[in-house]
C-alpha positions as CSV (number, residue, x, y, z in Angstrom):
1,X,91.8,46.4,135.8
2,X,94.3,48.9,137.6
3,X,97.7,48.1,138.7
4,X,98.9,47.6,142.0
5,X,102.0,49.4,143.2
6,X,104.3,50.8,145.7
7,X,106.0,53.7,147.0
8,X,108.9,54.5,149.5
9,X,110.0,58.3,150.5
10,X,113.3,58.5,152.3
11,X,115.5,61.3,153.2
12,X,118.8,61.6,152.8
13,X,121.6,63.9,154.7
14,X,123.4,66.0,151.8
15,X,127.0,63.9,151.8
16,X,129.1,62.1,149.6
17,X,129.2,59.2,151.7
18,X,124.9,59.0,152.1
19,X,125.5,57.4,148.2
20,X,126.3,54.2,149.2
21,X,122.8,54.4,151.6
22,X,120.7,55.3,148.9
23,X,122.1,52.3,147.0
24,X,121.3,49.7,149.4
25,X,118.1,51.2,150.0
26,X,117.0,51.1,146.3
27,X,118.6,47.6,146.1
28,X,116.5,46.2,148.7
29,X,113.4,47.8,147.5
30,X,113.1,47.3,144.1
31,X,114.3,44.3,141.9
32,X,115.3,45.9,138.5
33,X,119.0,45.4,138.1
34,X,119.5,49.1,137.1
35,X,117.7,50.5,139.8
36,X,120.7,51.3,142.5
37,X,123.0,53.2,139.7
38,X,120.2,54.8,138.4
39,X,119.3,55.7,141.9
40,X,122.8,56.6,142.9
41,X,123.5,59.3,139.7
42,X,120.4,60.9,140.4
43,X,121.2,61.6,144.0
44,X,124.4,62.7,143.0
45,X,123.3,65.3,141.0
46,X,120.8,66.9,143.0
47,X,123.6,66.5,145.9
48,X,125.9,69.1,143.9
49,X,123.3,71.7,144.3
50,X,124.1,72.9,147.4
51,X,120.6,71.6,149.2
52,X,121.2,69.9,152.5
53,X,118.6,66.9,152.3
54,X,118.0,64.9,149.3
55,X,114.4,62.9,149.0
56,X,114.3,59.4,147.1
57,X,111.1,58.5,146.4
58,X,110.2,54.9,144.7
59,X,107.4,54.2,142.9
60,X,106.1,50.8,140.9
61,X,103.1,50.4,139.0
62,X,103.2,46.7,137.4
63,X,106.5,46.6,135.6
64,X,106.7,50.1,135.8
65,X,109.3,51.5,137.9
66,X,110.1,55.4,138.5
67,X,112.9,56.9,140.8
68,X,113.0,60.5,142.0
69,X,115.7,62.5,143.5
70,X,114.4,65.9,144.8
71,X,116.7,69.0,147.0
72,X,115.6,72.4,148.1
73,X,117.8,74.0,146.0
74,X,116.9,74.6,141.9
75,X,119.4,72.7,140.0
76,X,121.8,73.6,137.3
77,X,122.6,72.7,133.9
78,X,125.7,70.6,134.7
79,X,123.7,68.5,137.7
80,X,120.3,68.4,135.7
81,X,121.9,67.7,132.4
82,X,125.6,66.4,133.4
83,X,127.5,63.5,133.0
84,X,125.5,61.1,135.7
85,X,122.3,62.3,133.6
86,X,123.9,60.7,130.6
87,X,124.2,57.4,132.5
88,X,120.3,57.6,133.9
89,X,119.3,58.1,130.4
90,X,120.9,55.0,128.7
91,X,119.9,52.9,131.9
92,X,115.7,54.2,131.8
93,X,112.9,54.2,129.5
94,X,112.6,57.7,129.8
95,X,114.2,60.8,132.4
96,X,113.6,64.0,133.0
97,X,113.9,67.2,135.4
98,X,111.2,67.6,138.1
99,X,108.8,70.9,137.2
100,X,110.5,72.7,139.9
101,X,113.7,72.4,139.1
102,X,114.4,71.0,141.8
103,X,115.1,67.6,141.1
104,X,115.6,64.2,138.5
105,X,113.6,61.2,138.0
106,X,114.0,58.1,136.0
107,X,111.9,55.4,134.9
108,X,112.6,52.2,134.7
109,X,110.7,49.1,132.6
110,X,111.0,45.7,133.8
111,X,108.6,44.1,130.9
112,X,111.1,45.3,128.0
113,X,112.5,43.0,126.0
114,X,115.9,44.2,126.5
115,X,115.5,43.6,130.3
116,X,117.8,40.7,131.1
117,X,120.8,41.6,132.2
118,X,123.9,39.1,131.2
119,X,126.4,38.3,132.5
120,X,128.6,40.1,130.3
121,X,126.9,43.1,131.7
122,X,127.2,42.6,135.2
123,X,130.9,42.2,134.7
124,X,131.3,45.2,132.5
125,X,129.0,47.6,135.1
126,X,131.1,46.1,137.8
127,X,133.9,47.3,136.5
128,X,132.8,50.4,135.7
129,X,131.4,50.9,139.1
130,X,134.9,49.6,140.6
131,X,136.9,52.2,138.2
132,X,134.5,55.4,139.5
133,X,134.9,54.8,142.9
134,X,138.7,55.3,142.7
135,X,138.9,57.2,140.1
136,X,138.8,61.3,140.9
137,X,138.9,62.5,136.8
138,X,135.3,60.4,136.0
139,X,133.2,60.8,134.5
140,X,134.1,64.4,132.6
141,X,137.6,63.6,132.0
142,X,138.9,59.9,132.1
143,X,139.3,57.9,128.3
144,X,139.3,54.6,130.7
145,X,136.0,56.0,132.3
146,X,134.6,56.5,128.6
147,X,136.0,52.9,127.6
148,X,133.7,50.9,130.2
149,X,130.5,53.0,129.9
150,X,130.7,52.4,125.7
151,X,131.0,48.5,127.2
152,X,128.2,48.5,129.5
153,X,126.0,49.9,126.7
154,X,126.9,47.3,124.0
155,X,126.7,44.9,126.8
156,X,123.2,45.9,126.8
């Protein structure tokens, strides 16, 4: 027996401020809790590469979930392999840099075992989240930064 699915394709303008879009678009779309940050960090790095539209696409196969953030421009080593990448990877089953170059995907397991999400974590990725917005030294160079993602993941 197959599995059933979805997809979505959106573009996105090239700006800081298109994050927050791609956020609530994810959020509405798909229900695993990690799907918006994992979302978010992968637009953000193909964002620093200079390309002027970024394409989300959304796929689901049964639990299976997969997130891709694609740009015109080839990527480097700090956006394909940066700090935001760190992030996606402790938040997805696996990750990886499209074939191009050109861009990041993520996916994401909603049968795993580890799947819930407690309430200890919301509260420790909320205040991670909080702390990034503000905070201009994140994720390369803040110890406070450092301190909440180490909490997320043993809130995990």
């Amino acid at each position: 027996m197959s599995e059933s699915g979805q997809s979505w394709r959106r573009e996105f303008k090239a700006h800081p401020a298109e994050a927050r879009q791609v956020r609530e678009w994810v959020g509405i779309r798909l229900a695993h809790p990690d799907a918006p940050q994992v979302a978010n960090e992968l637009f953000v790095s193909v964002l620093g590469s200079g390309t002027e539209l970024v394409e989300m696409t959304l796929s689901t196969a049964g639990s299976r979930t997969r997130v891709v953030a694609a740009g015109s421009a080839e990527l480097s080593l700090l956006q394909s392999h940066g700090p935001g990448f760190s992030i996606v990877n402790g938040l997805s089953v696996t990750s990886g840099l499209n074939t191009d170059g050109r861009g990041l995907w993520a996916h994401l397991d909603t049968a795993r075992e580890d799947g819930a999400v407690s309430d200890e974590y919301l509260r420790a990725y909320k205040e991670l989240y909080d702390h990034a917005l503000t905070c201009r030294d994140c994720p390369t160079n803040c110890a406070d930064g450092a301190a909440l993602r180490q909490a997320v993941r043993e809130a995990r």
